[in-house]
C-alpha positions in Angstrom: 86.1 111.4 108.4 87.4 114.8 108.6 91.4 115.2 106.8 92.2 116.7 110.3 91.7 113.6 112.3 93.8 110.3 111.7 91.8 108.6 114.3 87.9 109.4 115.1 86.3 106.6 117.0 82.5 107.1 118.2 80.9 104.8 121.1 84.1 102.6 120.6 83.6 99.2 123.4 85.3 96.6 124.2 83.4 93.4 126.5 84.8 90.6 127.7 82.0 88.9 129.1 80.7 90.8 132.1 84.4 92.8 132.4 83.9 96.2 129.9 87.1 96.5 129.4 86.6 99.9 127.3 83.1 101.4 127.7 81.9 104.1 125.2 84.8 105.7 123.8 85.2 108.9 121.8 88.1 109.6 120.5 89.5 112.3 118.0 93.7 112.6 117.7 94.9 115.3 114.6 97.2 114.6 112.2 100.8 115.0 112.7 100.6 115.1 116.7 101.9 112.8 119.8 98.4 112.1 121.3 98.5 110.2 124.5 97.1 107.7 126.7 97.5 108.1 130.4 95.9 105.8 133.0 96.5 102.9 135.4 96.8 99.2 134.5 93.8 97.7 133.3 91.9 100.9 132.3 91.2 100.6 128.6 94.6 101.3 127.1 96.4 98.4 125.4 92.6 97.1 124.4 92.0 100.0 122.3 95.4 100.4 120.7 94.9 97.0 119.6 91.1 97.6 118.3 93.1 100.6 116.6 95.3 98.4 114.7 92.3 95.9 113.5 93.8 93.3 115.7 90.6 93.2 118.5 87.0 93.4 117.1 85.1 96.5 119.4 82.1 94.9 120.5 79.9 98.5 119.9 80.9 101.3 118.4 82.9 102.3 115.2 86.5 104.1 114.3 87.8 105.5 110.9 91.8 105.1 111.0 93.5 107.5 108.3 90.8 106.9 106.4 89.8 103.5 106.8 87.0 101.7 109.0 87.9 99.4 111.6 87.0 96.7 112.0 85.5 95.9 108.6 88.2 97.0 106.3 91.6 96.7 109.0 93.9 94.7 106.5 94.4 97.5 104.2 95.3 99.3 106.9 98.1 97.4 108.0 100.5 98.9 105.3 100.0 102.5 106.7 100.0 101.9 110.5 103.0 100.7 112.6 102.6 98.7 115.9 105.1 98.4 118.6 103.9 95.9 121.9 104.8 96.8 125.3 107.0 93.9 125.3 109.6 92.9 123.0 108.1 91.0 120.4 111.3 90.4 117.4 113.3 87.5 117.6 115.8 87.1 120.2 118.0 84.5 118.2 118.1 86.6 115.3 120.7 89.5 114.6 119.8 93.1 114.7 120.0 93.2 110.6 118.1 89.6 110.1 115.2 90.9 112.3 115.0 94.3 110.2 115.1 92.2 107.0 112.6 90.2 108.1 110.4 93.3 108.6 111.1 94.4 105.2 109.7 91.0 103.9 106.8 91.0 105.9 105.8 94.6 104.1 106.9 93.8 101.3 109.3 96.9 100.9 111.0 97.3 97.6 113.9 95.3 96.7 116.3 97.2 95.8 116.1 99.8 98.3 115.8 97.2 101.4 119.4 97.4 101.9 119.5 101.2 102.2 116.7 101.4 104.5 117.5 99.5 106.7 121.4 101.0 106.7 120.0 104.5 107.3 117.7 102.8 109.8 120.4 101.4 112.0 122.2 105.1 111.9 119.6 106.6 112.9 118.6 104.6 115.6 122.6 103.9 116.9 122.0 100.3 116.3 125.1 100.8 113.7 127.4 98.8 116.5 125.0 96.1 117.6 124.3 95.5 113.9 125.5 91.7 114.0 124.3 91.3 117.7 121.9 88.9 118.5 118.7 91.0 119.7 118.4 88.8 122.7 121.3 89.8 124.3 121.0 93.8 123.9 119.9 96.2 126.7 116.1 97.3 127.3 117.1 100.5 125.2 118.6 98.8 122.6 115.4 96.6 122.4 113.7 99.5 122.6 115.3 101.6 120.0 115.6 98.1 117.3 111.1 97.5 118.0 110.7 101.3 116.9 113.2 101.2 114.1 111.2 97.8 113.1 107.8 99.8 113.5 108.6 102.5 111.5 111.1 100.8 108.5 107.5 100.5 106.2 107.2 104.0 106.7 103.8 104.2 108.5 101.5 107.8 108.5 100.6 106.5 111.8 102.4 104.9 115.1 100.3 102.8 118.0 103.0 102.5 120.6 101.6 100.5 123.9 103.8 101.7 126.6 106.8 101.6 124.8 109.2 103.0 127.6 107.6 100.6 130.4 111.0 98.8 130.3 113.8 101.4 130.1 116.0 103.8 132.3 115.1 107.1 132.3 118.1 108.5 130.2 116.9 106.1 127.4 112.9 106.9 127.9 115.0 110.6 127.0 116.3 109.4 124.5 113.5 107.7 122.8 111.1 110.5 123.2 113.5 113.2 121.2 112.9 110.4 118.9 108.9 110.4 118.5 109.1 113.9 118.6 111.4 114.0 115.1 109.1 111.3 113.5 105.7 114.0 114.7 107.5 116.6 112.9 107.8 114.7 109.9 104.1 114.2 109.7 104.0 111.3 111.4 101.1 110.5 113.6 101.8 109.0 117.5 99.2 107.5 119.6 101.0 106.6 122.9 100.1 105.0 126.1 102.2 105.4 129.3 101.6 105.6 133.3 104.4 108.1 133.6 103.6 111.8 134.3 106.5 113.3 132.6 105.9 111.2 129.1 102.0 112.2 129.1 103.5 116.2 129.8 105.2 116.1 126.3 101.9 114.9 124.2 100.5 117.2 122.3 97.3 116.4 123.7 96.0 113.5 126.0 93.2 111.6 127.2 92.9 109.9 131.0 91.1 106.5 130.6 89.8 105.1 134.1 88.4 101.4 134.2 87.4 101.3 130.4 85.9 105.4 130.6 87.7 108.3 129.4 87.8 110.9 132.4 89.8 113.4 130.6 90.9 115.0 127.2 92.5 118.1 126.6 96.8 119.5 126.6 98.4 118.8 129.3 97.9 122.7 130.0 94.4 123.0 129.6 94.1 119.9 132.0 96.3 121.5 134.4 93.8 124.6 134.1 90.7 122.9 134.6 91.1 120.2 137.3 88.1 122.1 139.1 89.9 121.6 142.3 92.3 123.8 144.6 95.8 122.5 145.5 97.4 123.4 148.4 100.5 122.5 149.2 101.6 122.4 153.3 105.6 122.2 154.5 105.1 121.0 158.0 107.5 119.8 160.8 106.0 116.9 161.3 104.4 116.0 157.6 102.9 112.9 159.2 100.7 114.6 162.0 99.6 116.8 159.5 98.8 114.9 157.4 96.8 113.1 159.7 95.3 116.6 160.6 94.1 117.3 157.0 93.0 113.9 156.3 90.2 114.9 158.9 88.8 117.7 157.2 85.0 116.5 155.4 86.0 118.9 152.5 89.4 117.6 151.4 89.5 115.3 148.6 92.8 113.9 148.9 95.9 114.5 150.6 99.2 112.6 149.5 102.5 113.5 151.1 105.9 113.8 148.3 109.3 114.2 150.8 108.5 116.7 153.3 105.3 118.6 151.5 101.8 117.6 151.5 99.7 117.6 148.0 96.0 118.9 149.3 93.0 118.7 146.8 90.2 120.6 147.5 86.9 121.0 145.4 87.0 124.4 143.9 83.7 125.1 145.4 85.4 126.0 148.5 86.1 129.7 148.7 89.6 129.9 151.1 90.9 126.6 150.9 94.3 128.2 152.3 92.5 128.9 155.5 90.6 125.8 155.8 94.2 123.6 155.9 95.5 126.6 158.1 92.9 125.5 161.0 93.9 122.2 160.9 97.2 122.5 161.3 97.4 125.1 163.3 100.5 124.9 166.1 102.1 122.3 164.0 105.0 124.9 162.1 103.5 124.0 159.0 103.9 126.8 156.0 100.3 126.6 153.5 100.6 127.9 150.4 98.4 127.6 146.9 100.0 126.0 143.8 99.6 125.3 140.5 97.8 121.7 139.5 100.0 119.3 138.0 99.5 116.6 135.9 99.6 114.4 138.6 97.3 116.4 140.8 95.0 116.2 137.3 94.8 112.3 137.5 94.0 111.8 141.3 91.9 114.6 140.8 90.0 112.9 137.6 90.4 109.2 138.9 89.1 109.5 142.3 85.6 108.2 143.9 83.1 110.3 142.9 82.0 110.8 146.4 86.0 111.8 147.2 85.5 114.4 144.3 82.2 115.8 145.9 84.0 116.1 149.5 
């Protein structure tokens, strides 16, 4: 395994009888970076997170995790790896400070600077006032905030968050992510999954997994660059008819409406895709612009039925 990578996984599968969960996956995510997963329910995430952490066997394929092979050797990687579940997994009728002990006792962290640790821990992640609180009882932030400070109290090289913010208001999501983004530039390593555009736009890099298959890997801003479609965006007086209008058209690929403007994907095969949504709304008031790709534009454009993509 190469110093650069903390994860390489080659041909990495998960079955579950008939259902491939995660079908041939290759997977490279550098040191010291927040390396994403974007992608629907059900396509491959959480399942390789946990075959990550040594806690699913793949069914084909192998992975090397900071140095270690998974699955053969994945208990002496539990020491350098942290692990936080999409949902709140600590215990409810303990306090904030008995669950954090608890975690120091499961890893065994040294005695006499357990109490320290776990102080700085509760600064750092303003748990300082909900230190005696039982965790049942705290907000979705709080929850949030006490699972991370509990993921990272061993002091991990490497983080497998599994849609860590699926449960949070935005300001806290915020919050958290300024967060990740201190821990990356302390050398820590992030692999994160989430369905939420504007998380996967602050990874480092990213990968779009689709029923078990990775569609897409890249920045965010070489994605962006490289959807290999046109997107035209249409202000119309009537965004319904038009949409309507557009739907029409053989060479459109998709065509979603967001408030009073119209998202149109067009292969980029198509030399004046400006004109071609032009003609179909013609007499409608509608104003038919090109734009940039965004990282949603990126997914629907990756995720969609091949015969939608060849329109």
């Amino acid at each position: 395994m190469s110093s650069e990578y903390a994860i390489e996984a080659r041909g990495l599968s998960k079955h579950f009888g008939t259902l491939k969960a995660v079908d041939g996956l290759d997977l490279r995510v550098p040191r010291g970076q927040i390396y994403g997963f974007l992608g629907p329910n059900g396509s491959g995430k959480s399942t390789t997170i946990r075959m990550l952490c040594g806690l699913l066997t793949p069914t084909e394929g192998t992975a090397n995790v900071l140095g270690t092979e998974i699955p053969g050797k994945a208990r002496s990687l539990r020491p350098k790896i942290g692990y936080m579940t999409q949902k709140f997994s600590l215990f409810g009728d303990m306090t904030v400070v008995e669950n954090l002990q608890f975690i120091s006792e499961i890893y065994s962290y040294p005695r006499p600077n357990r109490k320290q640790r776990i102080e700085d821990l509760l600064v750092r992640y303003d748990l300082t006032a909900q230190r005696r609180q039982m965790a049942g009882t705290m907000s979705g932030g709080q929850k949030q905030r006490l699972a991370l400070a509990s993921s990272v109290l061993h002091k991990p090289d490497h983080l497998l968050l599994d849609e860590p913010t699926s449960a949070v208001d935005p300001q806290s999501r915020r919050d958290f992510w300024a967060i990740l983004f201190r821990l990356a530039e302390g050398g820590t390593t992030i692999l994160v999954s989430t369905h939420y555009m504007d998380e996967a736009e602050r990874c480092h890099r990213l990968a779009i997994l689709d029923r078990g298959v990775k569609v897409a890997d890249g920045t965010p801003q070489h994605l962006q660059a490289t959807t290999g479609m046109h997107v035209v965006e249409v202000i119309a007086d009537d965004p319904y008819a038009a949409q309507a209008a557009i739907g029409q058209l053989a060479e459109v690929a998709s065509v979603t409406q967001l408030g009073v403007r119209l998202r149109v994907l067009i292969p980029e095969r198509h030399a004046d895709p400006v004109q071609l949504v032009e003609s179909a709304v013609a007499g409608m008031g509608a104003t038919v612009t090109l734009s940039s790709a965004t990282l949603e534009d990126v997914f629907v454009a990756v995720t969609m039925d091949p015969v939608e993509r060849a329109a």
